[in-house]
N, C-alpha and C positions, 0 to 999 in steps of 0.2 A: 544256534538260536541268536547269537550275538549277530552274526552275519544279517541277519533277516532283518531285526530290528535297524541294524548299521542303515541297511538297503533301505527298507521305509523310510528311515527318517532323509536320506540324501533324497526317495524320488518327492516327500513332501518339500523340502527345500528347494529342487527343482522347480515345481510344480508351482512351489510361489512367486521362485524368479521369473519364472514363465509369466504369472499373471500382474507381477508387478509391470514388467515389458512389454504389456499388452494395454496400459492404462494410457491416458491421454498424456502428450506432453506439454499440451497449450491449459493454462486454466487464465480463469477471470474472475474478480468478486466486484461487487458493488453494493454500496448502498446508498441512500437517496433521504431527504427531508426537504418540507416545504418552508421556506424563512416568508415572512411576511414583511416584505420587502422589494423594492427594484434591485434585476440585475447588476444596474450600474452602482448601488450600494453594496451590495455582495462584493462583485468582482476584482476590487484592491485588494481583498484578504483573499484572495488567489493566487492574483499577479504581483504581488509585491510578498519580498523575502521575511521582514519584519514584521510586516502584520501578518504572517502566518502564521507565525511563531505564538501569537497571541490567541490561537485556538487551537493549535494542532496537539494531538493527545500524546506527543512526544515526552515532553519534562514528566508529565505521569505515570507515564509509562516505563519512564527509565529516568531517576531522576539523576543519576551523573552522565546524563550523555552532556555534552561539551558540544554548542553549536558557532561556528563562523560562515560570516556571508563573504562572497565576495561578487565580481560582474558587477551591472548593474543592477540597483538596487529593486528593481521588478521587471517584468516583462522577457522577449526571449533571453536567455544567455545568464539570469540572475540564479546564481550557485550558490545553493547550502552545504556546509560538509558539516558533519559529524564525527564523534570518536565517543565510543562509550564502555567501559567497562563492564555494562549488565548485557541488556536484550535488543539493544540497538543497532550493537557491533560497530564497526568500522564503514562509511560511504558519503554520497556526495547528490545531490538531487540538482538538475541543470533542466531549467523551464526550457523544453525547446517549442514551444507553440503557444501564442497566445493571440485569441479573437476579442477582444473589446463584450464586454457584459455578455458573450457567449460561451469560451473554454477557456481553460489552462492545461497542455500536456507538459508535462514531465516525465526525463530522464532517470531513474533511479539505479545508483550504481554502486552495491556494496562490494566493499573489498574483503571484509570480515564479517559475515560467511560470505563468500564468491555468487551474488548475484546480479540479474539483471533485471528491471522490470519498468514496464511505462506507467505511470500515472493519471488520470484526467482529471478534472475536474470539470464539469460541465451545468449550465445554466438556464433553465427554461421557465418560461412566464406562465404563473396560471392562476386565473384570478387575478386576485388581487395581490399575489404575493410570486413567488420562484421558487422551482426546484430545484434543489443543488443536489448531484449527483457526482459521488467521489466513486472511480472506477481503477483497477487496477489490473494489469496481465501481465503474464510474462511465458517462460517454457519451464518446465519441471526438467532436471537431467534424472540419472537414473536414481540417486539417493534423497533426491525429491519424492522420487513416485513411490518409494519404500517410505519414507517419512509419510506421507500421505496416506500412505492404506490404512496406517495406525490414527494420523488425528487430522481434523478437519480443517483442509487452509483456511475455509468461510467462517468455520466457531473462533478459529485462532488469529483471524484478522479482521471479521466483520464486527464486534464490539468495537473492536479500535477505531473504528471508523464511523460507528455509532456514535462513540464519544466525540469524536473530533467533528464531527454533521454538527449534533448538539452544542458545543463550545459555539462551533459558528453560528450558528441561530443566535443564539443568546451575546453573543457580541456583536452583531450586525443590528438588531432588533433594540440592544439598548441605548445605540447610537444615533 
């Protein structure tokens, strides 16, 4: 009897590794807000390292992370690193693209947990105001996609990015 149960439960644990390894290993989230504003009022707190820092849902979110810039102070090559004791971990965010009141990509490169992910920020007119659209991707490896079955990358980082959409409205708008 022992044997049988042994055996179910190894082919259920198979049978999850199997459909954990079957899941996608590319994801993407985004989320998006209208600021009632021009581009080119938006897109400093994009492209520039410091006034990021002034809406991004980071210190909130973790309030001992410990942030330094270095590069230049906005546009390609302008580097944030990180260290944090909570849920920040350890990384460094390196602008590698930036178009004037249309995007910002970013490089995102944790060391503490070991990831890798691009960032956008992107820019469009409508109306009488702009949408800013914070987008994120990267690859899941295999303890990703076991992480993932269990909770949802979008519930567990689209607030955050909710909040930081919001921060920026509300600092671009009262400017």
């Amino acid at each position: 009897m022992l044997k049988k149960i042994l055996l179910a439960v190894l082919v259920v644990v198979l049978l999850f590794l199997g459909y954990v390894a079957m899941q996608p290993g590319h994801y993407q989230l985004s989320r998006e807000i209208k600021i009632n504003a021009s581009a080119d009022k938006i897109f400093p707190y994009l492209n520039n390292s410091k006034l990021m820092q002034t809406w991004g849902p980071w210190h909130d979110m973790d309030p001992t992370v410990e942030m330094t810039m270095s590069g230049p102070s906005e546009g390609v090559g302008a580097c944030t690193s990180w260290t944090s004791k909570g849920r920040m971990g350890v990384g460094k965010a390196t602008i590698t693209e930036s178009a004037p009141n249309d995007h910002v990509t970013t490089l995102i490169e944790y060391t503490t947990p070991k990831m890798v992910q691009t960032s956008s920020m992107t820019l469009r007119v409508d109306g009488n105001g702009t949408i800013a659209t914070w987008t994120v991707q990267g690859e899941k490896n295999f303890i990703s996609k076991i992480m993932c079955t269990f909770v949802s990358m979008d519930k567990m980082v689209g607030p955050m990015f909710e909040k930081g959409l919001s921060n920026l409205k509300s600092q671009v708008e009262k400017n």
